[in-house]
C-alpha positions as CSV (number, residue, x, y, z in Angstrom):
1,X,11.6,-6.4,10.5
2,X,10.6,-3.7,7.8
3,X,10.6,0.1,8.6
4,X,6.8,-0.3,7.6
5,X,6.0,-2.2,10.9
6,X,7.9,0.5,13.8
7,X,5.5,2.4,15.3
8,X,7.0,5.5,14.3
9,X,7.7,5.6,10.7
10,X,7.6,8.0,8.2
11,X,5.3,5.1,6.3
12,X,3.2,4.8,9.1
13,X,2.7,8.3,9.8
14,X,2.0,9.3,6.4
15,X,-0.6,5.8,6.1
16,X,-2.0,7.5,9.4
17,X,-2.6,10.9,7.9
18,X,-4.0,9.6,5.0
19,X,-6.7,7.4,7.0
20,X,-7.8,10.6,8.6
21,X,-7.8,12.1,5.9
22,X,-10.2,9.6,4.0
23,X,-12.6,9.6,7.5
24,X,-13.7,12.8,6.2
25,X,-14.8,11.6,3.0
26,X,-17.6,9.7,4.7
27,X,-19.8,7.2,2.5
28,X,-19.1,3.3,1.8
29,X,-15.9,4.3,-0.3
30,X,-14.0,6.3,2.3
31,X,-15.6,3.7,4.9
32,X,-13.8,0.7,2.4
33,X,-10.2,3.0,1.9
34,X,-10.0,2.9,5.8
35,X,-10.4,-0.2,6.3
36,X,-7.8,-1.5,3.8
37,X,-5.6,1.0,5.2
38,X,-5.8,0.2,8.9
39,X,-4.6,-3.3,7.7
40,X,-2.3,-2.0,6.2
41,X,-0.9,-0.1,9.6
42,X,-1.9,-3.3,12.0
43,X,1.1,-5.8,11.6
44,X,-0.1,-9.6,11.3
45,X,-0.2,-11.8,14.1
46,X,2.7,-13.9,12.5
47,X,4.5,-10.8,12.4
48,X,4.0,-10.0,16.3
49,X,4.6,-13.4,17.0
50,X,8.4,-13.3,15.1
51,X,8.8,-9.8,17.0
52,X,7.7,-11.5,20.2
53,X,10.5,-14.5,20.3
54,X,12.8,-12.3,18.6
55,X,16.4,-13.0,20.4
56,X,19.4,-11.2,19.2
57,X,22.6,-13.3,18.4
58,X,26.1,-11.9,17.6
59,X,27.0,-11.4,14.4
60,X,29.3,-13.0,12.2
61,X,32.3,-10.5,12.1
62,X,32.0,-10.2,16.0
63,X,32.3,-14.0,16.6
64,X,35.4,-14.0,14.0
65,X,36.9,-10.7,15.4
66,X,36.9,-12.4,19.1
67,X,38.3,-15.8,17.8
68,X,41.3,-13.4,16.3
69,X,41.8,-11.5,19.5
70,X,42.8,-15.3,21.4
């Protein structure tokens, strides 16, 4: 998972701003900007779905510092 897709990013804030930003500018051009950006923010449905049956395994050096511990 990228930092671009946590809720709280420094990306996503600073896409956020900038959408708010562009809502001002009214007309179909800062209508179109918005758009693109908000897809920009939303994180696909294959990403939510890799999030969603994410399940954390141990990593490498753990398994082979336990197996050295026996």
């Amino acid at each position: 998972m990228t930092a671009s897709f946590l809720p709280g990013s420094p990306l996503n804030l600073r896409r956020s701003a900038m959408k708010n930003s562009l809502v001002r500018i009214g007309g179909v051009e800062g209508e179109l900007v918005k758009r693109a950006l908000t897809a920009l923010i939303r994180p696909s449905s294959h990403q939510q779905r890799r999030r969603a049956a994410f399940e954390p395994r141990p990593s490498r050096l753990s398994i082979m510092s336990k197996t050295d511990d026996s």
